[in-house]
N, C-alpha and C positions, 0 to 999 in steps of 0.2 A: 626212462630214468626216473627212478623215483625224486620224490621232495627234499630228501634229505640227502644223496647223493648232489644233487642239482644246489644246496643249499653250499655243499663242500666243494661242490667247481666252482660257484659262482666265487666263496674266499679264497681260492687261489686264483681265477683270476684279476680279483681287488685286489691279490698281492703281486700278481706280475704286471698289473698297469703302476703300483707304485715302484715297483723297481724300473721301470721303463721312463718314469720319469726321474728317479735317481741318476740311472745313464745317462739320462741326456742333459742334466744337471751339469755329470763328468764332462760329458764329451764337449761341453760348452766351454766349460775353463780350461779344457787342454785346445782347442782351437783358440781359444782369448789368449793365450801363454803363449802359442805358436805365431799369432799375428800382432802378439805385441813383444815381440825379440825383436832386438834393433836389424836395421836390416843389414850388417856387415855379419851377423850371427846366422843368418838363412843362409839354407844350401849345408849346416853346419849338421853333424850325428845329433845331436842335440833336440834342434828345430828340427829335424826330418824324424826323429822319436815320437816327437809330441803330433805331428802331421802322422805317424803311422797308429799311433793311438786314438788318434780323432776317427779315423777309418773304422779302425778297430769296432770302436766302441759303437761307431753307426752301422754298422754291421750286426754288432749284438743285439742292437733294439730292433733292428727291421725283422732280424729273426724271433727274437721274442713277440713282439708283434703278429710273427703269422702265426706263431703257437697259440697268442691269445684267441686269434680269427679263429682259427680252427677247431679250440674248448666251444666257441661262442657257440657255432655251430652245433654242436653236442646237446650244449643248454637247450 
């Protein structure tokens, strides 16, 4: 890979480590939401939303994640 190819992976993945920390920004206040609903509200659509979005979302960074590994690898 040339220098300049190598120059253009290396900014995308500065740009998927910061979205990676974006997610996990998200997925922090949707678990702080879910664990600070009073507890007569758990077990509720609601709370079990915010518990399936927290999932969600750590899902999306592990995955991202391995895409990064994988560019890394290229570099």
């Amino acid at each position: 890979m040339n220098a300049k190819r190598r120059r253009e992976l290396n900014k995308i993945i500065e740009t998927l480590n910061e979205t990676v920390s974006q997610l996990e920004d998200l997925e922090s206040e949707e678990w702080d939401a879910a664990d600070n609903m009073p507890e007569s509200m758990w077990g509720t659509e609601k709370h079990e939303r915010l518990e399936e979005n927290g999932d969600t979302l750590s899902d999306c960074i592990q995955d991202i994640e391995d895409v990064i590994g994988n560019l890394e690898e290229v570099v």
